[in-house]
C-alpha positions as CSV (number, residue, x, y, z in Angstrom):
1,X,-42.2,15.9,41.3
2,X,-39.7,17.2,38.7
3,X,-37.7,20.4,38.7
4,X,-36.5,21.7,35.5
5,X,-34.5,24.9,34.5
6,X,-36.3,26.8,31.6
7,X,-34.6,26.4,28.9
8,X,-36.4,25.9,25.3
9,X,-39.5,28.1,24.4
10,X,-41.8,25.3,25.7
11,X,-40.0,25.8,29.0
12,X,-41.0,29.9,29.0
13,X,-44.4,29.0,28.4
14,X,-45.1,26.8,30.8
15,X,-42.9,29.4,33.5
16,X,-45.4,32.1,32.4
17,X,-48.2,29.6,32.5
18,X,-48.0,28.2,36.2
19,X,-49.5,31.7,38.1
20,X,-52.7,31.4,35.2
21,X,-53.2,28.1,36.4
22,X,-52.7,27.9,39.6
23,X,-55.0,31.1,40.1
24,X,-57.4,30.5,37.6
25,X,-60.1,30.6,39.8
26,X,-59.0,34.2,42.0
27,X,-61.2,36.7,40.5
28,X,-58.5,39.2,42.4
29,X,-55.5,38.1,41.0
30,X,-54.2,39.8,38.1
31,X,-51.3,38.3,35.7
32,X,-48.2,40.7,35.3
33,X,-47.6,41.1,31.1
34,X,-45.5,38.4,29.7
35,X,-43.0,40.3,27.9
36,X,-42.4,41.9,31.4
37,X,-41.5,39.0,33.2
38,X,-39.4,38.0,30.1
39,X,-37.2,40.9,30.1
40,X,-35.9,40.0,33.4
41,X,-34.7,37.2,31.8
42,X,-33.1,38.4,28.5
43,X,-29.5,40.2,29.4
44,X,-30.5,42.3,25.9
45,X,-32.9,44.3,28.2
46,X,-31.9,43.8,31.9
47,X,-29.0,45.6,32.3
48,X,-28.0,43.5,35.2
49,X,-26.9,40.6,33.2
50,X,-23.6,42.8,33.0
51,X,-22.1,41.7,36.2
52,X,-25.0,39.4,37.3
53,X,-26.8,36.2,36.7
54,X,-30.0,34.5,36.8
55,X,-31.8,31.4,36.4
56,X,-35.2,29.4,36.6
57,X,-37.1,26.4,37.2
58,X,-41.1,24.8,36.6
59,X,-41.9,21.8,38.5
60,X,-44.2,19.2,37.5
61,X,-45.8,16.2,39.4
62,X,-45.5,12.8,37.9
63,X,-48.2,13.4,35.2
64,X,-46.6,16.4,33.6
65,X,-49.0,18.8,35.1
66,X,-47.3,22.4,36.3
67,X,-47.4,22.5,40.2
68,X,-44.4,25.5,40.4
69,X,-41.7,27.9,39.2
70,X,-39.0,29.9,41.1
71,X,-36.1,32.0,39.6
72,X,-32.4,32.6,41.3
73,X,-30.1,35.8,40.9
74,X,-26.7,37.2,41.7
75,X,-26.4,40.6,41.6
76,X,-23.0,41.2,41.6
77,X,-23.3,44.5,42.3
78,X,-25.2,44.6,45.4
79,X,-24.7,40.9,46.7
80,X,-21.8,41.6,48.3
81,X,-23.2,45.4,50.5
82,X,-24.1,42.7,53.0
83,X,-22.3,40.9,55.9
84,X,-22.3,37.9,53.7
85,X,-22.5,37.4,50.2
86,X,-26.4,37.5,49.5
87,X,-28.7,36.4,46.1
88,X,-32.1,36.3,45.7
89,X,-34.4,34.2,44.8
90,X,-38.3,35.4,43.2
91,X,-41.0,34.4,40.9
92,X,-42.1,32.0,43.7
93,X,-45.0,30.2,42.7
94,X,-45.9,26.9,44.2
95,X,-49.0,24.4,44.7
96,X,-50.4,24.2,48.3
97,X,-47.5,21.6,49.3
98,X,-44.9,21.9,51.9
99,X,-42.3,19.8,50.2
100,X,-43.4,21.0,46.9
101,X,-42.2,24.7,47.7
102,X,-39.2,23.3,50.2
103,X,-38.0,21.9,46.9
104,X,-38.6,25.0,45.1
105,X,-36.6,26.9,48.3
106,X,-33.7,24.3,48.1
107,X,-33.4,24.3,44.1
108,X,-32.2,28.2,44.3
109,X,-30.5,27.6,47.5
110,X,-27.9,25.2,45.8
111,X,-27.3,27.1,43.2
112,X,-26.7,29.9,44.9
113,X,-24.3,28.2,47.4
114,X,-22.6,26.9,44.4
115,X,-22.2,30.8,42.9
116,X,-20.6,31.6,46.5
117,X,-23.8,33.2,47.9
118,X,-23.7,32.4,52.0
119,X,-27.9,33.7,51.9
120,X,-30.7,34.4,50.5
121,X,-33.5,37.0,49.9
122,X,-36.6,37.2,48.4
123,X,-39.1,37.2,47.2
124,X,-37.0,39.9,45.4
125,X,-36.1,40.3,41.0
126,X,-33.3,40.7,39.3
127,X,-34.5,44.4,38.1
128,X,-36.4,46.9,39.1
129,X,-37.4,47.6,42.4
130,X,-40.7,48.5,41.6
131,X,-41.9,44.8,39.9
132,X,-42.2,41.3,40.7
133,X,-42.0,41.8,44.6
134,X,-43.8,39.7,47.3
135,X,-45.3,37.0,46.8
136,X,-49.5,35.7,47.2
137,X,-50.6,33.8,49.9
138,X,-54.1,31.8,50.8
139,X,-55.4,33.9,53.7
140,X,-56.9,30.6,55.0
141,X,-53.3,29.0,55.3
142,X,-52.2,32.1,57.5
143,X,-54.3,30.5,60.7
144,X,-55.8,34.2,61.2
145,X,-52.1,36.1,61.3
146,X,-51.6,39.5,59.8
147,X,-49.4,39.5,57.4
């Protein structure tokens, strides 16, 4: 597998494409607007990009396929209301693989670390509070546990 920031316009694509394809077959699931989820990323319209950051990756197995995405924030402005300096991490999207989405996990933990963030929270966004929360998971893979 191979974890790439999103950088060129490809790269946005393929970030917006990985929930289309990996639920293409959920008649319940219903895709959030793509200009929404890119306004989280463009410091024009998030006003957060003032005294915070962000970042975010696709993954791909070794034939180029999309398997997963995840974005990273600081939030400069609430990371540090907690006993320890805390960013968050969101847009989680991930193929049925452990290792897959422990890669995914470890990608935002590093950079986090490396922006002096001792934890992390999610799945949370780097905007409103209303959007982009919580994340979708495969009743079957919950052996039978409310959620």
């Amino acid at each position: 597998m191979h974890i790439k920031e999103v950088i060129t316009k490809k790269d946005k694509r393929d970030f917006l494409l990985v929930p289309k394809i990996l639920y293409k077959d959920d008649p319940n699931r219903i895709s959030h607007l793509d200009k929404d989820i890119e306004a989280v990323f463009n410091p024009s319209k998030n006003s957060l990009f003032k005294t915070g950051e962000a970042i975010r990756w696709i993954m791909k197995d070794g034939r180029g396929k999309l398997t997963g995405r995840v974005a990273a924030f600081v939030n400069k402005d609430t990371a540090y209301t907690h006993s320890q300096p805390t960013g968050g991490m969101g847009f989680f999207e991930c193929v049925d693989d452990k290792n897959a989405a422990f890669a995914l996990f470890d990608k935002c933990k590093q950079w986090l670390l490396s922006k002096g963030m001792k934890a992390m929270e999610g799945p949370v966004n780097f905007g409103q509070k209303d959007r982009f929360w919580g994340l979708f998971i495969d009743k079957k893979t919950t052996d039978n546990h409310i959620l």
